[in-house]
LOMIKE-797925 format. One record per residue (C-alpha): residue in three letters; x, y negated, z negated. Coordinates in steps of 0.2 Angstrom, whole numbers, padded with zeros to 4 digits, always signed. Layout:
% LOMIKE-797925
alaXYZ/...
***
This chain:
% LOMIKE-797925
unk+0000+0000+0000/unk+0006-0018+0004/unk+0002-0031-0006/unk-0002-0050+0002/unk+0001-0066-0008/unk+0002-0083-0007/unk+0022-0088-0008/unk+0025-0098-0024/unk+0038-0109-0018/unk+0032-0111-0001/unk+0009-0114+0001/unk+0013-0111+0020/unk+0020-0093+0019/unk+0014-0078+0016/unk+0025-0065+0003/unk+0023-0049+0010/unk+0031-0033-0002/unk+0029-0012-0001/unk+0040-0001-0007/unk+0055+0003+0004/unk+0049+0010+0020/unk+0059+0011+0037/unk+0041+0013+0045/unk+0033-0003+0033/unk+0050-0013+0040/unk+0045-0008+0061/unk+0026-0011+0060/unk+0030-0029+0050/unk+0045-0032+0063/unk+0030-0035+0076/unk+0023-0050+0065/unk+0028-0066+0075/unk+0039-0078+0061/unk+0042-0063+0049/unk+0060-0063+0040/unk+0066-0055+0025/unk+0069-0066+0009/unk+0083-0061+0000/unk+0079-0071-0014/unk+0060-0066-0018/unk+0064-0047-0012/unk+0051-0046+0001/unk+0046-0051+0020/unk+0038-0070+0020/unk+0027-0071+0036/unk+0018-0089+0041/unk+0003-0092+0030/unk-0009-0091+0047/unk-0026-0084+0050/unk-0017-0074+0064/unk-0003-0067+0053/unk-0019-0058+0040/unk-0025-0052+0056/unk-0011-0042+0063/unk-0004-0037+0046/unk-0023-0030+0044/unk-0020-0020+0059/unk-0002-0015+0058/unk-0007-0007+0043/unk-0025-0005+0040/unk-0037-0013+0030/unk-0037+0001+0019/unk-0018+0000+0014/unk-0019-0020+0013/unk-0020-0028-0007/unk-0022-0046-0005/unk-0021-0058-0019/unk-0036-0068-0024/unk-0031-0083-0016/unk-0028-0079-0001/unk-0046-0069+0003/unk-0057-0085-0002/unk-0045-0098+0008/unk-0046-0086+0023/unk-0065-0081+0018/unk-0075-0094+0007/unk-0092-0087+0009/unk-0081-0069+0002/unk-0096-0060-0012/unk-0089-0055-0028/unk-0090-0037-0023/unk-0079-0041-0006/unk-0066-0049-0017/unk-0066-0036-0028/unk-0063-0023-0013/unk-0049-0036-0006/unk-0041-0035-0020/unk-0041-0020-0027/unk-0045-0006-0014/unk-0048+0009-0017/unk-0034+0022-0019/unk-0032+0033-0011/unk-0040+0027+0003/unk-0058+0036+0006/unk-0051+0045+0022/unk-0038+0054+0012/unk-0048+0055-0006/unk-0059+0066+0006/unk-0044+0076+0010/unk-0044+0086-0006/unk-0053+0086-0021/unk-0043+0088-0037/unk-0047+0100-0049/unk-0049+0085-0063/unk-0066+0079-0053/unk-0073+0098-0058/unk-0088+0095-0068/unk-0083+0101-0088/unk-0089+0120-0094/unk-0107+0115-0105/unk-0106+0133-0113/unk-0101+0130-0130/unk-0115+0115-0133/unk-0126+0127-0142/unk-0113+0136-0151/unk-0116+0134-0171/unk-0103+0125-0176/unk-0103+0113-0163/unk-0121+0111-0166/unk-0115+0106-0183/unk-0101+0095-0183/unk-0109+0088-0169/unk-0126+0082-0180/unk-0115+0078-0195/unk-0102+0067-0182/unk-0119+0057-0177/unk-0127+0055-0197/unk-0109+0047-0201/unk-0110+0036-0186/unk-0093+0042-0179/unk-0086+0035-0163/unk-0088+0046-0147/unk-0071+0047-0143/unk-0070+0057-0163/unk-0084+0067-0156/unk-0075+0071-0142/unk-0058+0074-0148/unk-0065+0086-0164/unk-0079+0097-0151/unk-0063+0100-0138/unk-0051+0104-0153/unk-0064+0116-0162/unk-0069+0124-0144/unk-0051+0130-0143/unk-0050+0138-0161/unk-0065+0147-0155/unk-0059+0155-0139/unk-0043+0158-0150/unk-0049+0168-0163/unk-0064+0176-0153/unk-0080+0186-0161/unk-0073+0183-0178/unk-0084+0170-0187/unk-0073+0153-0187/unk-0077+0149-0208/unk-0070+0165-0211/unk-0051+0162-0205/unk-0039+0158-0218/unk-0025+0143-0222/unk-0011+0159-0215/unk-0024+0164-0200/unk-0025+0145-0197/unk-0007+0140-0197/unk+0001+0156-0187/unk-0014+0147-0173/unk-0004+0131-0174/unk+0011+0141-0171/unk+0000+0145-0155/unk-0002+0126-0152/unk+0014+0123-0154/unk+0023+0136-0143/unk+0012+0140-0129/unk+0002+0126-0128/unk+0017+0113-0131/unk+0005+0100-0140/unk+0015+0086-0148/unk+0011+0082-0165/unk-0001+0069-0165/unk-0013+0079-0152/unk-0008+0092-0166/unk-0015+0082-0181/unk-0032+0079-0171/unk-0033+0099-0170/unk-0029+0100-0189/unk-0043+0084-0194/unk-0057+0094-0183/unk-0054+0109-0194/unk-0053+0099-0208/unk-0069+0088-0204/unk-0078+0106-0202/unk-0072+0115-0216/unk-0077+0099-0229/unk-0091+0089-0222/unk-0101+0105-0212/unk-0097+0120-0228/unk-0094+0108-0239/unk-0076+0117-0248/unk-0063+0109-0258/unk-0050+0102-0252/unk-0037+0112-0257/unk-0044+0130-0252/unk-0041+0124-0229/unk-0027+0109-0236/unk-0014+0112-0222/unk+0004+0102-0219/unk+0002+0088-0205/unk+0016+0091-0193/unk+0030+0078-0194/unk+0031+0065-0180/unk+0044+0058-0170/unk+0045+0041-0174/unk+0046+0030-0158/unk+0045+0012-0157/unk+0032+0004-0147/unk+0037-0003-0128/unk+0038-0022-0127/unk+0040-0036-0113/unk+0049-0049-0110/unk+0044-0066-0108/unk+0049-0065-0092/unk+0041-0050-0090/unk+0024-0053-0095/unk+0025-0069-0082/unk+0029-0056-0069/unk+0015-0045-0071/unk+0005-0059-0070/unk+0008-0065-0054/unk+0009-0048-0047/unk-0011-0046-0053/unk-0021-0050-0034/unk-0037-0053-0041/unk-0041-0068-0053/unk-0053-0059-0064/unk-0039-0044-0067/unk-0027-0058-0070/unk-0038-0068-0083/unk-0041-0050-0094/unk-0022-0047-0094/unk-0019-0065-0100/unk-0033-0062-0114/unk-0025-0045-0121/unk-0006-0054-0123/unk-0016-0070-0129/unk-0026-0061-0143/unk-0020-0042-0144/unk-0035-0037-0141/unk-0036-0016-0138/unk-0043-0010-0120/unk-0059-0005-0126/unk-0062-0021-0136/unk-0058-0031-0119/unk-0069-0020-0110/unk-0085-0023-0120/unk-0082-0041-0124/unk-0098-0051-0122/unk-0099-0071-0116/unk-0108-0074-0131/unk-0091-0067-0144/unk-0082-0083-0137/unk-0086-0096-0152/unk-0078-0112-0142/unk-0083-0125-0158/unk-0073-0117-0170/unk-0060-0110-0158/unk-0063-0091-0162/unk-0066-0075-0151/unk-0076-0062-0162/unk-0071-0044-0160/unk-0086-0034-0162/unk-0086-0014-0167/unk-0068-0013-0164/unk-0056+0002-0170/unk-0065+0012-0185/unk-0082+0001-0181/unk-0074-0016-0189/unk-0076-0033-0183/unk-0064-0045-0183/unk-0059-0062-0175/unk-0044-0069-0164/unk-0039-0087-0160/unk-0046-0093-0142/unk-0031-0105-0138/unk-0034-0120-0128/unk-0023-0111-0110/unk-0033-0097-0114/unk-0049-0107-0113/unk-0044-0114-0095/unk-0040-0097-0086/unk-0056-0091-0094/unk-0065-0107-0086/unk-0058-0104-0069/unk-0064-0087-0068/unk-0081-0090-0075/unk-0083-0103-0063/unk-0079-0094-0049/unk-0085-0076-0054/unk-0101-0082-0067/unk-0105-0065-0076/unk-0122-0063-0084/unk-0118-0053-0100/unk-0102-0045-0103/unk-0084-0056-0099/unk-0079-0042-0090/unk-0091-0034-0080/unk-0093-0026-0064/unk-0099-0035-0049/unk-0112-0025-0041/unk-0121-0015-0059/unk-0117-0029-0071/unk-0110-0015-0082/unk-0093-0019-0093/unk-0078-0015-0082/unk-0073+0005-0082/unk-0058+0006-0094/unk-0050+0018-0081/unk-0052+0004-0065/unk-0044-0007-0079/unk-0029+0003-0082/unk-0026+0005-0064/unk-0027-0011-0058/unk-0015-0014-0074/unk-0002-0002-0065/unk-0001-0006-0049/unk+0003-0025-0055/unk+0016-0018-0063/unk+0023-0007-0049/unk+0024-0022-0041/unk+0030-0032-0053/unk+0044-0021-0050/unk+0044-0017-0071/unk+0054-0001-0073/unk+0048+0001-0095/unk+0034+0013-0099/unk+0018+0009-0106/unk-0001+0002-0102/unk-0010-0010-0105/unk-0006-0008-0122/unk+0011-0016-0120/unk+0004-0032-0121/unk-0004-0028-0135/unk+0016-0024-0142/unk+0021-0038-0135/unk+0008-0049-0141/unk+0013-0043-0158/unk+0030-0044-0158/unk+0032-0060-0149/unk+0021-0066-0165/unk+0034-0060-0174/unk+0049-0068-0167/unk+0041-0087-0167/unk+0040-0083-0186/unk+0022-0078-0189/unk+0017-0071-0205/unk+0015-0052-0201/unk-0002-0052-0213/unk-0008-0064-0203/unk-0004-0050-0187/unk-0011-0038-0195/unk-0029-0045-0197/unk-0026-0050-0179/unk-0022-0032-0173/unk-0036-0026-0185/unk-0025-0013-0192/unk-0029-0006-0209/unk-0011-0004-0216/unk+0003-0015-0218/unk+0015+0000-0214/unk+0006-0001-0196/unk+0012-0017-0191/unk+0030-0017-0199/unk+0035-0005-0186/unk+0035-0020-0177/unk+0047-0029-0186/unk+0060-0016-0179/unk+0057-0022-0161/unk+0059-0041-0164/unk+0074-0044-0153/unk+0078-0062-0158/unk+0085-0055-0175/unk+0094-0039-0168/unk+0102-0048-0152/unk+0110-0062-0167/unk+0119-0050-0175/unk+0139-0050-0171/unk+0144-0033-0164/unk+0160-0025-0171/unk+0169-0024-0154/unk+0170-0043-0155/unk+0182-0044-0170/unk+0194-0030-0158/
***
């Protein structure tokens, strides 16, 4: 896929960049007024009508991304949906999604929705108000126990009989520890809100976890990823998430009327663990919000899709989020919720009190948001290395 841009140094060219492609650099070669610019890394064609013709059919509409910008000078009368598919078509394109249909799209087996004890985690999951994704994660983790240990009545398997099947996890499943922890609260959830045993007849040890410290950007780096976002609503939910930390789900379901303008506040509504929560609404934030509502007007949600109205799909989001940085050309791993990092640690680095970041993140413990403090690089890069006294 290529992706088309408005050139920041120059409004009369076009920034043209796809990954390294002796076929990409022939078919562009036939662009009258293309050259390479060593500087920005990419081919720079005339900003003409003419030049998103050809380069439309060179390479086919379906393998053109172009940047917000450029679709509603070229196209005025553009409908929110035709943006939308300008600038973030569908990948694959449709010819080749009909090519083959991965096994993932298989509609999920339904035969262990009447079994007991998914019957009854399931009703005591709903009376406690737990979150769907608990739901999810405790029926998948009990289903496997139960094709494990077969006919044998699950409350009859014991803390020995239980641990040798985390043995099972561990060795021919390959589960990492913390997938391992969800398998161990399921059976925990079961054994002392559905039979109602003590805690110290199924009390198994948590595995230990390998202690990694989150993925932040730069400065400079977030900027990029930013400028690499094509379409203007995409751009404006990335820019909200570094500007409050604000979680992918929390994003998606965010409503027009959570923005309190007067007192300067966005309201975080059911966040992690059902508990709200607020985040300041900054004064740059307020303008790239006003630029999208103006030119995009959603009726309920912030964030919503432009045909059903509906809050955007959390997967489209995280899509669109790593193609920017593909082509923001960001080699470090991570999501979306690497600006949530960075947002935190950035905080930390201008000198922010970490208990006001942790009412910010909405995170329960303090302990949570000290791992942080091991990522602040202002501190670290100060420190005088030993090979300089050599």
């Amino acid at each position: 896929m290529i992706t088309i841009q408005i050139d920041e140094n120059d409004g009369a060219l076009l920034a043209v960049s796809f990954p390294h492609d002796p076929i990409g650099n022939h078919l562009i070669g036939q662009v009258p007024g293309r050259r390479w610019s060593y500087s920005r890394r990419c081919w720079v064609v005339p900003n003409t009508r003419e030049s998103v013709v050809k380069l439309g059919q060179l390479f086919g509409k379906d393998y053109c991304r172009f940047d917000e910008a450029v679709v509603r000078f070229y196209k005025p009368a553009a409908t929110p949906v035709e943006v939308e598919q300008a600038t973030n078509p569908v990948w694959p394109p449709k010819s080749r999604q009909q090519a083959r249909k991965l096994f993932r799209y298989v509609p999920p087996v339904r035969e262990y929705d009447q079994h007991p004890v998914i019957v009854a985690v399931t009703e005591v999951l709903r009376v406690q108000n737990y979150s769907y994704k608990t739901f999810k994660n405790y029926k998948q983790a009990l289903i496997t126990l139960i094709r494990y240990i077969g006919n044998k009545p699950i409350e009859e398997v014991t803390k020995g009989q239980y641990q040798k099947y985390l043995l099972f996890l561990i060795e021919k499943k390959g589960l990492s520890s913390a997938t391992l922890n969800v398998h161990i609260n399921a059976w925990k959830f079961y054994q002392e809100k559905v039979l109602l045993r003590d805690k110290e007849v199924y009390d198994v040890p948590y595995p230990r976890q390998a202690v990694k410290l989150p993925t932040v950007y730069s400065i400079a780096e977030v900027k990029a990823i930013f400028n690499a976002t094509t379409s203007l609503k995409y751009r404006t939910l990335f820019k909200l998430v570094y500007a409050t930390g604000l979680r992918l789900s929390e994003v998606a379901a965010l409503r027009l009327t959570d923005i309190d303008r007067v007192r300067r506040l966005i309201n975080v509504r059911g966040g992690k663990g059902k508990k709200d929560r607020i985040v300041m609404f900054s004064e740059k934030l307020e303008t790239n919000i006003d630029e999208y509502l103006s030119r995009y007007k959603p009726k309920t949600y912030l964030f919503e899709e432009a045909e059903t109205k509906e809050p955007l799909a959390k997967r489209a989001i995280q899509q669109v989020y790593s193609d920017a940085v593909m082509h923001a050309r960001i080699n470090k791993r991570g999501g979306i919720h690497t600006l949530r990092h960075s947002f935190a640690t950035h905080l930390l680095e201008v000198g922010t009190d970490i208990r006001y970041i942790q009412q910010l993140l909405g995170h329960e413990s303090i302990l949570t948001t000290m791992r942080y403090t091991h990522v602040t690089a202002d501190k670290i890069s100060a420190l005088k290395s030993p090979l300089d006294n050599l």
